[in-house]
N, C-alpha and C positions, 0 to 999 in steps of 0.2 A: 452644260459647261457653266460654271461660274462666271455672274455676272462681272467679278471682278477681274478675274482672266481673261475675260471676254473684250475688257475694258483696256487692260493692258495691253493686250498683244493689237487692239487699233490703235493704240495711241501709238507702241513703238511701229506700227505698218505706216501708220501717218510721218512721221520722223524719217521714215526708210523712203517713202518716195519723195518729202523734202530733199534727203540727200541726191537722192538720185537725179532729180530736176538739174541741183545744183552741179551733179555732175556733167550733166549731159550737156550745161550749160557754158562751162569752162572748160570744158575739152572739146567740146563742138562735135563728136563723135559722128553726127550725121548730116556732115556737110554738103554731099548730096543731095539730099533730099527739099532743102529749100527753104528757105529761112521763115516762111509764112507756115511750112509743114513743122519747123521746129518752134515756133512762137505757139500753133498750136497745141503741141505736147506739152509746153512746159507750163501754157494756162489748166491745161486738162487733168495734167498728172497736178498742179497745185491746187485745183478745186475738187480732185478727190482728198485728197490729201487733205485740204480743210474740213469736209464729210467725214473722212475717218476719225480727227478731231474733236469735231464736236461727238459725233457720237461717243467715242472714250467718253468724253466728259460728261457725256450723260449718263453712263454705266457705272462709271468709279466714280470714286471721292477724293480722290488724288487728283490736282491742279497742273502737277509740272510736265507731265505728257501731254497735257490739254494743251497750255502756256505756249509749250515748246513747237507744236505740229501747228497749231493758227497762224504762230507770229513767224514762224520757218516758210511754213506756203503762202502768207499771207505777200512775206516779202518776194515771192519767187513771180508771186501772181502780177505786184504790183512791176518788176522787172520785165514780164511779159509783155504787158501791159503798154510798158513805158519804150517797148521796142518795135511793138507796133505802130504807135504814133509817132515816132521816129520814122520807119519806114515811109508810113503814108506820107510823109510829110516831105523825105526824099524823091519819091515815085512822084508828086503833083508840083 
């Protein structure tokens, strides 16, 4: 496969689990399950999601796939993040 195909189709996979974070995160889809089990999907799926990222970026030469999956998971990671210490911080 071409490396450039190769490149694109991670960057828009990166972008596709941005959305998806984003989704499962404003609809709460798995409320269930528990808010520490959902903090750690949306870190997990956001640092694959950065992986798929860089790597595009290191296959292509094209920047906006890259751009768009860092700064997409970058933010999803730092919301995870920022909801955790939230928690611990309600829980003590």
């Amino acid at each position: 496969m071409d490396t450039e195909k190769l490149g694109k189709r991670l960057g828009i996979g990166s972008i596709a689990l941005m959305m998806l974070s984003m989704f499962l995160f404003y609809t709460q889809l798995i409320a269930d399950a528990g808010l520490y089990t959902e903090i750690f999907l949306f870190g997990f799926l956001s640092i694959v999601g950065i992986s798929l990222a860089i790597y595009s970026g290191k296959l292509t030469k094209r920047s906006k796939l890259f751009v768009i999956g860092v700064v997409g998971n970058w933010f999803m990671l730092i919301i995870s993040g920022f909801l955790f210490v939230v928690m611990q911080i309600i829980e003590s």
